[in-house]
C-alpha positions as CSV (number, residue, x, y, z in Angstrom):
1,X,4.3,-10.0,23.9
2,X,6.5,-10.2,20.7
3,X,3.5,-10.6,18.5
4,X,1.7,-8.0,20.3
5,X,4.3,-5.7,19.6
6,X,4.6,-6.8,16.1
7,X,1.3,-6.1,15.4
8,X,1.9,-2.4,16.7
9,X,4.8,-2.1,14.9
10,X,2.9,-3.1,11.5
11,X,0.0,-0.6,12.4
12,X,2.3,2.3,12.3
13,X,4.2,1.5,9.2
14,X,0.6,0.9,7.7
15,X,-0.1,4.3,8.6
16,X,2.7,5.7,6.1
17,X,2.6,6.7,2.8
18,X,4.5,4.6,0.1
19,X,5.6,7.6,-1.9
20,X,7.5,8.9,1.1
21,X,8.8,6.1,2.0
22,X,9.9,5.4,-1.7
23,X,11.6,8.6,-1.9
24,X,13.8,7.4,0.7
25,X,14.8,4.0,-0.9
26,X,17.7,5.3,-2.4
27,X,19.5,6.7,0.8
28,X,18.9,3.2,2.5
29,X,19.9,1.2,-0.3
30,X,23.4,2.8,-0.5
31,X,23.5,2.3,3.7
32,X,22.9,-1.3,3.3
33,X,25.1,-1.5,0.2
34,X,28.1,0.2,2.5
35,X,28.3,-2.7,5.0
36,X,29.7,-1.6,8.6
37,X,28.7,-3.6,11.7
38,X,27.3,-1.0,13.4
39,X,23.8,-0.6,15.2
40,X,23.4,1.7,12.2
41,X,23.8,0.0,9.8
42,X,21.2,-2.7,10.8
43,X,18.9,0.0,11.2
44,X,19.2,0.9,8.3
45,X,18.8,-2.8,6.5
46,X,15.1,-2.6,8.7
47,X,14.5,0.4,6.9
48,X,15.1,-1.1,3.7
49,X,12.8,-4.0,3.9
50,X,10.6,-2.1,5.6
51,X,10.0,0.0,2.2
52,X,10.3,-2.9,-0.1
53,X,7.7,-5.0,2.4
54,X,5.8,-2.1,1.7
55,X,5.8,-1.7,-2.0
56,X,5.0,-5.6,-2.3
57,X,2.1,-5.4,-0.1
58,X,0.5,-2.3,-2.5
59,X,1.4,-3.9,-5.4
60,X,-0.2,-7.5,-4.5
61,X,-3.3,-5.6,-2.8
62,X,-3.6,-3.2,-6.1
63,X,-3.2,-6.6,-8.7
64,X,-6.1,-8.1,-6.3
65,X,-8.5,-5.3,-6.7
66,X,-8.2,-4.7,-10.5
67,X,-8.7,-8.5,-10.5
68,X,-11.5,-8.7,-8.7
69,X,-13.1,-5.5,-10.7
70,X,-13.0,-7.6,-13.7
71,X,-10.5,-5.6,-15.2
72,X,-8.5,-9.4,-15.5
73,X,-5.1,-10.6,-14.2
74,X,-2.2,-8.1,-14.9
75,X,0.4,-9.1,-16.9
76,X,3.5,-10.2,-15.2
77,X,6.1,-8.3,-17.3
78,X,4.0,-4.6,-15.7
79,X,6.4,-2.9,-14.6
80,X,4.1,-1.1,-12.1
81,X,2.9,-4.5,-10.9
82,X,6.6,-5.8,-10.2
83,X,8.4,-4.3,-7.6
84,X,12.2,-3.3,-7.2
85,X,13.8,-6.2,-5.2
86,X,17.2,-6.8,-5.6
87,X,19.2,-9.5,-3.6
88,X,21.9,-7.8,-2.0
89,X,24.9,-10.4,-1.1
C-alpha cells in the first residue's frame, strides 16, 4: 500500500516542470531555514527536497544522455551539471 502510493506520488511530481518548481526553491528554503514545529513547516521541508530530488534526477539523467551520445563525461566542476544542495543543520 505504501509503495503503491509512493509510486503515485513520484508519477505526479514527474509530471512537473523543473523550472517551476525551481522558481519556488527560494520561498521553501527560507521556510525550512525558519524552523517552527509546525505541520507547516514540515511541509514545507517535503517541498524542499522534493525540488532538489528533482533537480538531481535531471541533472544525472541529462550527464547520462550527453554520455551516451558520445559527447564524453562532463566535467565535474560544470556548474550546470552540479546541483544546489546545501546541508541545512
Amino acid at each position: 500500500m505504501i509503495e503503491k502510493t509512493l509510486e503515485k506520488i513520484a508519477e505526479k511530481i514527474l509530471a512537473l516542470d523543473e523550472a517551476s518548481l525551481t522558481s519556488l526553491w527560494e520561498k521553501y528554503k527560507t521556510k525550512l531555514e525558519q524552523f517552527d514545529s509546525t505541520r507547516e513547516w514540515e511541509r514545507a521541508a517535503i517541498i524542499f527536497f522534493i525540488i532538489n530530488s528533482v533537480k538531481v534526477k535531471n541533472s544525472i539523467f541529462n550527464k547520462q544522455i550527453m554520455e551516451r551520445k558520445g559527447e564524453g563525461p562532463v566535467t565535474r566542476k560544470s556548474p550546470v551539471n552540479i546541483p544546489y544542495l546545501k546541508r541545512i543543520k
